[in-house]
C-alpha positions, 0 to 999 in steps of 0.5 A: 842548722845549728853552726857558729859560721855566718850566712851569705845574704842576698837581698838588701831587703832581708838586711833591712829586717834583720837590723829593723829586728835588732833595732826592735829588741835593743829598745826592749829593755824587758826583752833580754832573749829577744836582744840576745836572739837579734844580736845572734841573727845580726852576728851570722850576716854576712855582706859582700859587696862587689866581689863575685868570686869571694861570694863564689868562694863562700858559697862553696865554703857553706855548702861544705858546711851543710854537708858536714852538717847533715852527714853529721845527722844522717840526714838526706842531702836532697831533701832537708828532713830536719827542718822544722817550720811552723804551720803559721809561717807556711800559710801564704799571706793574701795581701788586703787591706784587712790583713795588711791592717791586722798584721802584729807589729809589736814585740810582744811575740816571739822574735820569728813571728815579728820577722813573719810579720814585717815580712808580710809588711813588706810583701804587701808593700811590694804588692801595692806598689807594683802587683795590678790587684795591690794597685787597684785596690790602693786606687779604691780603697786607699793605701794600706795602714800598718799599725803596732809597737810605737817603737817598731812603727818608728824604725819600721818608718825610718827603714821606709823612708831610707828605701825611698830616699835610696829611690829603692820604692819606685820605678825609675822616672817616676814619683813614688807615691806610698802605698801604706800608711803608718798609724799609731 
């Protein structure tokens, strides 16, 4: 949807990869559309915190927004026939050390595919951590490395280190141990 308003965000893990995105293209002097691109992503955020009735109230505003939209396009209220998504970001991601290691971490792709990638990062993560099949295979084969961009690995770490500091990576009473290494 090609509006100037900004979405609602549900998920704390979703802002960590829209601002490790701008972060990524701000340190890529070369990449002016990436920085552009980031700057737009960032700008259409949206975070209420603590207040239930005005993320009722925007929700409601935003789907007026969608109807508007679509009607706009004669386009199906039930079924989004507009949308476009790339083959490569409908095929599921089976989390393994291989994939996990052969991830693009660098910002020489389009800025969709470093946010597919981090975001498998980040589904693979989660399976190490908590998934049975991602814990055993962490038990037998060691955690997970993730290598790339020495610029996106740095903020990437920094993310992960804040997740675990806020106490956002492990059960409650427990310590966490990492399920992935960062390697250059």
């Amino acid at each position: 949807m090609a509006t100037n308003s900004k979405s609602s965000l549900g998920i704390a893990g979703g802002c960590g990869l829209a601002l490790l995105l701008a972060a990524c293209a701000t340190t890529s002097p070369e990449s002016e559309s990436a920085l552009e691109q980031a700057r737009a992503a960032v700008q259409r955020l949206e975070v209420i915190i603590d207040d239930p009735p005005a993320v009722a109230r925007r929700m409601v505003a935003g789907m007026e927004q969608v109807r508007a939209f679509r009607r706009e396009r004669s386009d199906s209220y039930n079924f989004n026939w507009l949308l476009s998504v790339g083959i490569e970001l409908q095929r599921p991601f089976h989390v393994t050390h291989e994939a996990m290691r052969s991830l693009a971490l660098s910002r020489a792709q389009p800025v969709h595919m470093l946010a597919a990638n981090l975001r498998r990062a980040f589904s693979g993560i989660v399976t190490g951590n908590v998934k049975d099949y991602g814990v055993q295979a962490i038990e037998q084969l060691g955690p997970y490395e993730l290598s790339g961009d020495p610029n996106v690995m740095r903020l990437l770490d920094e993310l992960l280190a804040a997740f675990v500091a806020q106490g956002r990576m492990k059960l409650p009473g427990s310590v966490y141990k990492p399920c992935y290494r960062l390697v250059a």
